[in-house]
C-alpha positions in Angstrom: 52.8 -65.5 -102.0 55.0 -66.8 -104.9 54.2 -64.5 -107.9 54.5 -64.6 -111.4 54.4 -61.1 -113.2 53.7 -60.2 -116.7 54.5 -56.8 -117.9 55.9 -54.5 -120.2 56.0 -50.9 -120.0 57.2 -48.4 -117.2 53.7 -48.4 -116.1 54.1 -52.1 -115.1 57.7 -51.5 -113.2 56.3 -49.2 -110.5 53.7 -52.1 -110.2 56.6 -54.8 -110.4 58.7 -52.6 -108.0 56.0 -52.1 -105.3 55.3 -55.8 -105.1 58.9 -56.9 -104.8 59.1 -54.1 -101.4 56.5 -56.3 -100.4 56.8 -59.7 -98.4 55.6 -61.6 -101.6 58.2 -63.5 -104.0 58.4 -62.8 -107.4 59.6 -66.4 -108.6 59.5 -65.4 -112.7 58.6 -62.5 -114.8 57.1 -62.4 -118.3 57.8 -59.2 -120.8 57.7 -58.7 -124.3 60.6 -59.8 -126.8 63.1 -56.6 -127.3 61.8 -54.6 -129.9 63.2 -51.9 -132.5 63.2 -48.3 -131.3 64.0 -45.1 -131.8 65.4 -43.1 -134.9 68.1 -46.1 -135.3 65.3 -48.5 -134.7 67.9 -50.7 -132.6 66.6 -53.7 -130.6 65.5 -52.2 -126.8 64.2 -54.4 -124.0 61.4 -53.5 -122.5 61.8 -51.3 -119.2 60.4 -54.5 -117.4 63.3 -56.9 -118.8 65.8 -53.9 -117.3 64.3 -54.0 -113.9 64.3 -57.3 -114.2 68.0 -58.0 -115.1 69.3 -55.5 -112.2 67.4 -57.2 -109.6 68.3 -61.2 -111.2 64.6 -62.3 -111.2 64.2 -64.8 -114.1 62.5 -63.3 -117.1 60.7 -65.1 -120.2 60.1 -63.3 -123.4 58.0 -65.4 -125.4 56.7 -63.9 -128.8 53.4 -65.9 -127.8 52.0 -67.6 -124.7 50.0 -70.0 -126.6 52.4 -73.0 -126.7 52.5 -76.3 -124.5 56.0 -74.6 -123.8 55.2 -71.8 -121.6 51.9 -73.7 -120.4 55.0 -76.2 -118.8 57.1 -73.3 -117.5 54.5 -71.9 -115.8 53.1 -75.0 -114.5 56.2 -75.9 -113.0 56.6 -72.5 -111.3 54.3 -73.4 -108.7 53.2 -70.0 -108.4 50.5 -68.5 -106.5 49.3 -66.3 -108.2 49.9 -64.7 -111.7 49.7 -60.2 -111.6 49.2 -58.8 -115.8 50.5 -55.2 -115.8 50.1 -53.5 -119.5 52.0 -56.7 -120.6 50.8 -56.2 -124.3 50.2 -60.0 -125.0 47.3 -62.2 -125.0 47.1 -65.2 -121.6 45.7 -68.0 -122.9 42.9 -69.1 -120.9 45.2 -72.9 -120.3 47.0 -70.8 -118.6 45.2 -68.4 -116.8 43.9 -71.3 -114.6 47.2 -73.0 -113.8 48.4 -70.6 -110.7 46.3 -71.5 -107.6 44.6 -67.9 -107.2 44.4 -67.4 -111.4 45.7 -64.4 -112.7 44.7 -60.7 -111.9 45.1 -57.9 -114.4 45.7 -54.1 -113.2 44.1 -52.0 -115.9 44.3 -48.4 -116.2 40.6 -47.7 -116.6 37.2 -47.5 -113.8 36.4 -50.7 -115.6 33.7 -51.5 -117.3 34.2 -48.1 -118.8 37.3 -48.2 -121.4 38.0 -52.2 -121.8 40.8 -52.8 -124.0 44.3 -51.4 -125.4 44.1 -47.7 -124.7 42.2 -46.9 -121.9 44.5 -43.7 -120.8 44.7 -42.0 -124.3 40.9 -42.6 -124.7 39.5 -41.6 -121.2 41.6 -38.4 -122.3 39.8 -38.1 -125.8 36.4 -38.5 -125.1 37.2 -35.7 -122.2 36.0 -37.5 -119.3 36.8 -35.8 -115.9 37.7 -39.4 -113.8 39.7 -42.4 -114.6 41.0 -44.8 -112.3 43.1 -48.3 -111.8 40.8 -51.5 -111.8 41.8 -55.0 -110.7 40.5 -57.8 -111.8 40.3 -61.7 -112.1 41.1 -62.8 -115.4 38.9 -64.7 -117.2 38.8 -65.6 -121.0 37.1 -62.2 -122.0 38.6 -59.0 -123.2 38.6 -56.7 -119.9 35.5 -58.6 -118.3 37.1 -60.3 -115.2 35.2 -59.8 -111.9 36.6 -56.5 -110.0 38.3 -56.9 -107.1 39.9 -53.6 -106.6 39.0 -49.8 -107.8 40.4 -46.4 -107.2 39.5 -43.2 -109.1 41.7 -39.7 -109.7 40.9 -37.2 -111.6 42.0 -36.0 -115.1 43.0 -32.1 -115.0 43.0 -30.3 -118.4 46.5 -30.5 -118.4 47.3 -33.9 -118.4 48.6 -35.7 -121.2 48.6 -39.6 -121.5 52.0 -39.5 -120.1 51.3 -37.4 -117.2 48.1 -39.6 -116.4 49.7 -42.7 -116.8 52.4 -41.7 -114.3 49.6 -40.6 -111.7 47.9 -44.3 -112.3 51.5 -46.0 -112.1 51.0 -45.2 -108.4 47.1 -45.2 -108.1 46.7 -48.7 -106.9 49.5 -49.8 -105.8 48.6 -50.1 -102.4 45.8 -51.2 -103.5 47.5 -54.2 -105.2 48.9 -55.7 -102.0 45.5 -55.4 -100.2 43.6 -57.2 -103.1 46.2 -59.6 -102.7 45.7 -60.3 -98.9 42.3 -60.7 -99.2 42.9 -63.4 -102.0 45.4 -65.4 -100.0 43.1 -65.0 -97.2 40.1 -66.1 -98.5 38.3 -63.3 -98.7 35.2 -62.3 -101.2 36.2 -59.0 -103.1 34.6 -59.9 -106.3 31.9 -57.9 -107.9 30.8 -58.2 -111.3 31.0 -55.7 -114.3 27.8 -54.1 -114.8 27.3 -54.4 -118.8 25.1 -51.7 -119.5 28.1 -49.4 -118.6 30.9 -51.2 -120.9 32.9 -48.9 -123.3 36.1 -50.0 -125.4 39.5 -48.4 -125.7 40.1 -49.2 -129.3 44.2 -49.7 -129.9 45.4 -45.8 -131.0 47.3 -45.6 -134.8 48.8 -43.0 -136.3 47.1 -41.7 -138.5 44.0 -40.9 -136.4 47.0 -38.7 -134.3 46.5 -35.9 -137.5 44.4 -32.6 -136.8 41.3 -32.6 -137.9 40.8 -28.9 -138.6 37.0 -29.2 -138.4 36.7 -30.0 -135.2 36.5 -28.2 -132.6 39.3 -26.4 -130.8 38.9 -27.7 -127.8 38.6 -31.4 -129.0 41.7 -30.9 -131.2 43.6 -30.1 -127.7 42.2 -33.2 -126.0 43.3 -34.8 -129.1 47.2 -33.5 -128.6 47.1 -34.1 -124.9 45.9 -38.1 -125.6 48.2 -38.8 -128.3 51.6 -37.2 -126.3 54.1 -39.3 -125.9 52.6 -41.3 -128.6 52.1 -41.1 -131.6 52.3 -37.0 -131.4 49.6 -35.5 -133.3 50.7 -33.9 -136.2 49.7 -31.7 -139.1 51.1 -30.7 -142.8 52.3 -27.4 -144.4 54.3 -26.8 -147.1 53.6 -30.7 -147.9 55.7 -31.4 -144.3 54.7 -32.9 -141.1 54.7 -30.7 -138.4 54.5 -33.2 -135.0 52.4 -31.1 -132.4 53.4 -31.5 -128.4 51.2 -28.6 -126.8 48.2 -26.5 -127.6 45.7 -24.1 -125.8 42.9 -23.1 -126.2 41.8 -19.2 -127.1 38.7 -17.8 -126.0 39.3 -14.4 -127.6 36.5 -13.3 -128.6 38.6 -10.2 -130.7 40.2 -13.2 -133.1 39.0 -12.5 -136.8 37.5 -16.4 -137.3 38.1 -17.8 -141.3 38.2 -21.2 -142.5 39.3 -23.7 -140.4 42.7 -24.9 -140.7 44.3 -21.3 -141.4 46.6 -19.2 -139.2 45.0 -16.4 -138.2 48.5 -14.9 -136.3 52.1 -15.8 -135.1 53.1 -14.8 -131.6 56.2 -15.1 -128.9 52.8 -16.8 -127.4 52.2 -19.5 -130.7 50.5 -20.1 -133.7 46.9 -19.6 -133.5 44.8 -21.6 -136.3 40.9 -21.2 -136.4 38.8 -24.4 -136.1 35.4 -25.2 -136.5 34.6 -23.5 -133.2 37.1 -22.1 -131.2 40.7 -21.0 -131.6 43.6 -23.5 -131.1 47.6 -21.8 -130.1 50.0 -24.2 -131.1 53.0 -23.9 -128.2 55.4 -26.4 -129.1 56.1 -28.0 -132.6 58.6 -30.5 -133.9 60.0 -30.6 -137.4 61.0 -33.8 -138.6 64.7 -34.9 -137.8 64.8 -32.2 -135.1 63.9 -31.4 -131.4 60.6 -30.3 -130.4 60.7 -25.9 -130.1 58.5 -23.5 -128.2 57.2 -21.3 -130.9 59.0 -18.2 -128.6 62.3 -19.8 -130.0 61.8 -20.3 -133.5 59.3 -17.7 -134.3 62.2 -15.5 -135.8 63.9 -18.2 -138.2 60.4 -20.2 -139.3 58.2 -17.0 -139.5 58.1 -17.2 -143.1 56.0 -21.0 -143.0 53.6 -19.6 -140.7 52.5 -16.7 -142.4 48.4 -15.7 -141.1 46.7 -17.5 -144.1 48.7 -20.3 -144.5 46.2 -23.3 -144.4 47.6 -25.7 -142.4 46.5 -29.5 -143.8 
């Protein structure tokens, strides 16, 4: 088949990748405009514009599909079929009718649990044990397409969102060409979402990545495990942020407990801090303009800000 693919992220290459290893065609691909990064904030393209540049595919980076523009350009593509992988940008519904199969999203959730932007980081927060890669026809809804495709895997209690997102970067790949057999082919793969099970993944900010002392300890580590890579949880001492990159949770049942928020000791082991229930041991901390340190290696030269009964904010 002649594909056109829309993505972004490193997610989407192993996706983009696997399909071009394939005997389909990828005739065009779609990715965000380049966008500031990093401490210089200088202009990056998108891992998916790389990929694309080293393998000559034509790429498009519109701001915004929703022009007569790229309805034309697509149009005139001919293509198949159109494959969304974490692509970031709104299809137009013009649009998602113009390829002769539609478009099919791959989304990093067992649909219709965890519709929308961050389905990784929030399967993580709300502690639930599976996740999975769902395809889907695209329709004019949010995440509501018929499913055509599922696959589970399980969340450990180590995994972060980058860790995870990895593991579903090769979830459904194979997946992916099968779905896309049976299209070609004719075949009826499409089930409906069943409503009464829908759940959204709300876009992630930063500020909802700072500790909430009063919860509990082990929320606070799903809460540093969802929000690594981005945007790092953090906390404030000393009227500083403190970014936070890994935590465990203490079941010592010899720990004095006092309010939350304070540090109740300092070890080669971390910084243990009393929640609402439950003791939290910070392992690795960043300050801000430096690299992120076990607490084994700066223990000696930082003791002094994490003194037991420093409130952390």
């Amino acid at each position: 088949m002649k594909i056109i693919f829309a993505g972004t992220s490193k997610f989407a290459v192993s996706y983009l990748n696997y399909i071009i290893k394939s005997d389909h065609q990828v005739i065009a691909i779609f990715t965000q405009p380049d966008r500031p990064a990093g401490r210089g904030q200088k202009l990056t393209a998108s891992p998916v514009k790389i990929f694309a540049q080293n393998k000559n595919i034509p790429f498009f980076q519109p701001d915004s599909l929703n022009s007569k523009q790229y309805e034309e350009i697509i149009a005139n593509l001919n293509a198949d079929i159109m494959i969304v992988v974490a692509y970031g940008l709104i299809i137009p519904v013009n649009i998602l009718n113009i390829p002769y199969l539609g478009c099919i999203n791959v989304h990093a959730s067992l649909l219709p649990r965890w519709r929308g932007a961050a389905p990784i980081q929030r399967a993580i927060l709300a502690g639930d044990k599976k996740t999975g890669i769902t395809l889907i026809q695209m329709n004019e809804g949010l995440d509501t397409g018929n499913i055509l495709y599922q696959i589970e895997c399980d969340i450990s209690s180590q995994d972060t969102s980058l860790t995870l997102s990895d593991k579903l970067s090769q979830l459904g790949l194979k997946g992916l060409i099968s779905t896309l057999f049976k299209l070609s082919n004719n075949i009826n793969c499409s089930i409906k979402q069943d409503k009464k099970l829908v759940t959204y993944a709300k876009k992630i900010n930063k500020k909802e990545a700072k500790l909430n002392w009063m919860l509990s300890a082990e929320t606070l580590d799903r809460c540093v495990r969802a929000y690594n890579p981005w945007p790092i949880s953090f906390f404030y001492i000393k009227n500083k942020l403190i970014k936070v990159w890994k935590v465990n949770v203490l079941n010592d049942m010899s720990i004095r407990y006092t309010n939350p928020g304070e540090i109740i000791n300092i070890t080669h082991k971390g910084i243990q801090v009393n929640t609402s229930i439950g003791i939290l041991n910070l392992i690795c901390i960043q300050f801000e303009g430096k690299k992120p340190m076990l607490i084994k290696d700066l223990i000696n030269s930082h003791y002094e800000w994490f003194i037991p009964g420093s409130q952390l904010q």
